[in-house]
C-alpha positions in Angstrom: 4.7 -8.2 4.2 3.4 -11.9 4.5 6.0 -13.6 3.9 8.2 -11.7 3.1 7.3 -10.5 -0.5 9.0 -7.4 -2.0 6.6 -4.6 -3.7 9.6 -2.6 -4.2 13.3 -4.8 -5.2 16.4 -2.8 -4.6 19.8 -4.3 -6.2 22.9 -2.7 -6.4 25.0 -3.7 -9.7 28.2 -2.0 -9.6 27.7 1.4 -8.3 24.7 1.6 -9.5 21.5 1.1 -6.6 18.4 0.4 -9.1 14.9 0.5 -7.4 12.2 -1.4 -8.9 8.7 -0.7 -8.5 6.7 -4.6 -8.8 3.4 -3.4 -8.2 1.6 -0.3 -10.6 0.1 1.1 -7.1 1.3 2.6 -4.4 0.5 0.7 -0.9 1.7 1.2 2.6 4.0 -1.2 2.6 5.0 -0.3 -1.2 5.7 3.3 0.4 7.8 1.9 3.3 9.9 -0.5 1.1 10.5 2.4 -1.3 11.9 4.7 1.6 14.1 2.0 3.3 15.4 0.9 0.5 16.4 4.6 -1.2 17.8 5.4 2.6 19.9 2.4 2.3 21.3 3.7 -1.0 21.9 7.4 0.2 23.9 5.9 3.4 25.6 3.1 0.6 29.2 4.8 -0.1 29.5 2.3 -3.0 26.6 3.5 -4.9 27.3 6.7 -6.7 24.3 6.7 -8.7 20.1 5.8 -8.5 17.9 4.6 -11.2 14.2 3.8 -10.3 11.9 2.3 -12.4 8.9 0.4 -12.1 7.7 -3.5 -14.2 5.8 -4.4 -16.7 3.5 -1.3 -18.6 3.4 0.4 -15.4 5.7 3.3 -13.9 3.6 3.9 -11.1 0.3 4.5 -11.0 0.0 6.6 -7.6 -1.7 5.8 -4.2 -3.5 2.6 -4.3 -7.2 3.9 -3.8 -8.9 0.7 -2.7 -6.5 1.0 0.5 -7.2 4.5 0.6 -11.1 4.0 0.5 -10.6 1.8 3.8 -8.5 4.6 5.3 -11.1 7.2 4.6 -13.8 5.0 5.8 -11.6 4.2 9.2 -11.3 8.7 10.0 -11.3 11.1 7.2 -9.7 13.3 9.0 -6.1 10.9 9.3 -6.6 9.1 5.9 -4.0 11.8 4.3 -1.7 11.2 7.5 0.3 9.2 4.5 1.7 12.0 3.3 4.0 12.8 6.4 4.4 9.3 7.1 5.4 8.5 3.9 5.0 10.4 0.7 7.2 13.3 2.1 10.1 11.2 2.9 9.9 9.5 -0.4 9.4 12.6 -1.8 12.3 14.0 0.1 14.7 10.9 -0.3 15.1 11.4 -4.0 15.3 15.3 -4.5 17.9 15.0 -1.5 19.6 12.1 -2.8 23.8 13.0 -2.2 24.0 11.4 -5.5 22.0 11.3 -9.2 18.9 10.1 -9.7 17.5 8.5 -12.9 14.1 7.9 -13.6 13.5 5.1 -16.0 9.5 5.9 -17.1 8.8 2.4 -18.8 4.9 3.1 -18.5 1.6 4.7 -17.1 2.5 7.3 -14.7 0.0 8.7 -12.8 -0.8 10.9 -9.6 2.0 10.5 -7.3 3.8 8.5 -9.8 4.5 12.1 -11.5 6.1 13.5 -8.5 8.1 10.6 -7.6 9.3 11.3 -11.4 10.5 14.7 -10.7 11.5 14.2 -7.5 14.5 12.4 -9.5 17.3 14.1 -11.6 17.1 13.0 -15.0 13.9 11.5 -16.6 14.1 9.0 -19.5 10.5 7.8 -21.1 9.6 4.8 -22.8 7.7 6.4 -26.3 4.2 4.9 -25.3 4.0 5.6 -21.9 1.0 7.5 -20.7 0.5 10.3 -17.9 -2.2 11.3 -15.8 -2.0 13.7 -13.1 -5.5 12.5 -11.9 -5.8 14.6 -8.2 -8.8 16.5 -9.4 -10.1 13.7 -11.1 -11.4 12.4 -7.6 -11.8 16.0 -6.1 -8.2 16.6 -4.4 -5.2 18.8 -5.4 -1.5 17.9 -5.0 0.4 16.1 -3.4 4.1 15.0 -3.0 5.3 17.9 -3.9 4.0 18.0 -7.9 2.8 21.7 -7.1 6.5 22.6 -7.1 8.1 20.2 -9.2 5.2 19.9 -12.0 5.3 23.8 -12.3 8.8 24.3 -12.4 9.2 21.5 -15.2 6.5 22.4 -17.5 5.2 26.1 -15.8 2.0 27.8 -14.1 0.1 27.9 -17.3 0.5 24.5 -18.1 0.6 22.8 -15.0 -2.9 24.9 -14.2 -4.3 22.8 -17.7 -2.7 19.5 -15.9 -4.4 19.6 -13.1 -7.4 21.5 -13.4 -8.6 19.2 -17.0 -6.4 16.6 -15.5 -6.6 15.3 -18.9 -3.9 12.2 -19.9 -1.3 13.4 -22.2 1.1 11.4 -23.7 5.1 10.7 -23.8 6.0 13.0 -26.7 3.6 15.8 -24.9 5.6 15.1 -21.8 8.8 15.6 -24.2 7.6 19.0 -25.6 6.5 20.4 -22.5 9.7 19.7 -20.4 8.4 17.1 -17.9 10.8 14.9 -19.4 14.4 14.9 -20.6 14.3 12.2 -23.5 12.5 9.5 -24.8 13.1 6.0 -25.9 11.7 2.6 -27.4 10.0 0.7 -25.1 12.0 -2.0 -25.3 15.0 0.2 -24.6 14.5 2.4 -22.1 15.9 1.0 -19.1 19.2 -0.1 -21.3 19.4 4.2 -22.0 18.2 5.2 -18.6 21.3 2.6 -17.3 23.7 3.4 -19.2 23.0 7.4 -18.2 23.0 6.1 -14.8 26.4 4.5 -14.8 27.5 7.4 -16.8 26.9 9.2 -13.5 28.2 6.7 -11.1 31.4 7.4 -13.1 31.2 11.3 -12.3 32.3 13.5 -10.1 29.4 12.5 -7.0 30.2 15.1 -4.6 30.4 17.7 -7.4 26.9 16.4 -8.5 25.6 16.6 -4.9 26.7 20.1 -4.7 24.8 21.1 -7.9 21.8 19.1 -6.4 21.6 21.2 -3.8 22.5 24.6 -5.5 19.1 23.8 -7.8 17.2 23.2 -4.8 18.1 26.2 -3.1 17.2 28.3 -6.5 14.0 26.9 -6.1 11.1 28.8 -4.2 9.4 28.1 -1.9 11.7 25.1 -0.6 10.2 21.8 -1.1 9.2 20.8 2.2 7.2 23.8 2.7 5.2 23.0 -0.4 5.0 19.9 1.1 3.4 20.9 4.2 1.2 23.1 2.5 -0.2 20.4 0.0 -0.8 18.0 3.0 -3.3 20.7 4.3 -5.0 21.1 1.9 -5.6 17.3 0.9 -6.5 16.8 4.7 -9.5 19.3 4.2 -9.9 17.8 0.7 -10.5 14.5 2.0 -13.0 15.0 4.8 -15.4 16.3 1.5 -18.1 14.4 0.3 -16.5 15.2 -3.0 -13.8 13.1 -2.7 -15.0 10.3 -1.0 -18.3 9.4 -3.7 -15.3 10.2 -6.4 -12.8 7.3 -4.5 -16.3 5.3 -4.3 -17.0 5.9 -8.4 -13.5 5.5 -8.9 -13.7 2.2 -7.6 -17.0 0.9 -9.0 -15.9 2.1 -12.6 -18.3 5.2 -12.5 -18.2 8.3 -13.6 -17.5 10.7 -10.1 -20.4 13.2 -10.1 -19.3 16.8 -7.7 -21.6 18.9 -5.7 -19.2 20.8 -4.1 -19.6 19.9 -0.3 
């Protein structure tokens, strides 16, 4: 970045590696500082436990569409090439994490912000923080792996109503339907989502890493085959005229109109 600036601070307080989103959308270099910095933790033998987080009223709002109108406008047909570069890895980096995760949800989370929420271990919400899983909203399906994670968290039925109305639900829905594991006051949220995190980084890490991987392997398909099969899909997604007059709307504060084509 120009001079340096960090999107994305990583610090590491006692054995603890916190990630903090700074900006509410995801950008290339967003994505890239996220994936260094949660490779350097994985590699850190000092760090025992993750907690990621983002600043202000804002988790993470997802892909950072006014980038990703340019990158549609430069070839369709490699504007979703972010996925492999680096939503997949991201993706990948958490769920494979040797060591707990935490998710502090201190806000909006929307689109990919979701699955970089379930991509983590343990999910703690601030009360008033609002979801959106927003894919269909501008005529694509999902991505980062929320067609696993989302399903398994909250199941088919409801993840079909999630995506297909792609209607925003709020913190306490996100309670009842299993998407997250607790909430919190606003205020407080990353004090709880620590303190669970240094519970952790107190625990038995290699004994957690095992159970990590025991859970994935329960799981089926395996993530990055779901992975794979979502970046398909957007790829043909996103050479529609569908998507790119909804990215377009999106942008001008319009309501998207769909034809199908």
């Amino acid at each position: 970045m120009p001079g340096g600036e960090e999107i994305v601070t990583v610090a590491v307080e006692g054995a603890v590696g916190v990630v903090t989103l700074r900006a509410p959308a995801l950008t290339r270099a967003a994505k890239e500082q996220l994936l260094a910095g949660l490779r350097r933790l994985a590699e850190d033998d000092a760090v025992r436990a993750v907690l990621l987080t983002g600043s202000g009223r804002v988790f993470c709002a997802g892909q950072d569409l006014g980038e990703h109108a340019a990158a549609l406008d430069a070839d369709p047909a490699r504007a979703f090439d972010t996925l492999e570069l680096h939503y997949h890895p991201v993706v990948l980096a958490l769920a494979g994490m040797p060591k707990p995760v935490v998710a502090a949800i201190n806000g909006t989370c929307a689109g990919a912000g979701i699955s970089l929420a379930l991509a983590c271990d343990i999910r703690v919400c601030a009360e008033t923080a609002k979801f959106a899983t927003a894919f269909t909203g501008i005529g694509l399906t999902f991505d980062s792996g929320l067609s696993a994670t989302l399903t398994r968290a909250v199941g088919s039925g409801r993840a079909s109503e999630l995506i297909l109305l792609a209607e925003p639900f709020t913190a306490q829905q996100a309670l009842d339907w299993g998407l997250v594991g607790r909430l919190a006051d606003p205020a407080e949220v990353l004090t709880e989502a620590r303190a669970i995190a240094d519970r952790l980084a107190a625990g038995p890490t290699l004994a957690y890493a095992e159970a990590k991987k025991a859970i994935a392997a329960a799981a089926l398909p395996a993530l990055p085959d779901v992975l794979v099969a979502e970046h398909e899909a957007q790829t043909r997604l996103g050479q529609t005229a569908d998507h790119k007059g909804a990215v377009a709307a999106f942008l001008a504060k319009k309501r998207p109109e769909f034809h199908a084509r």
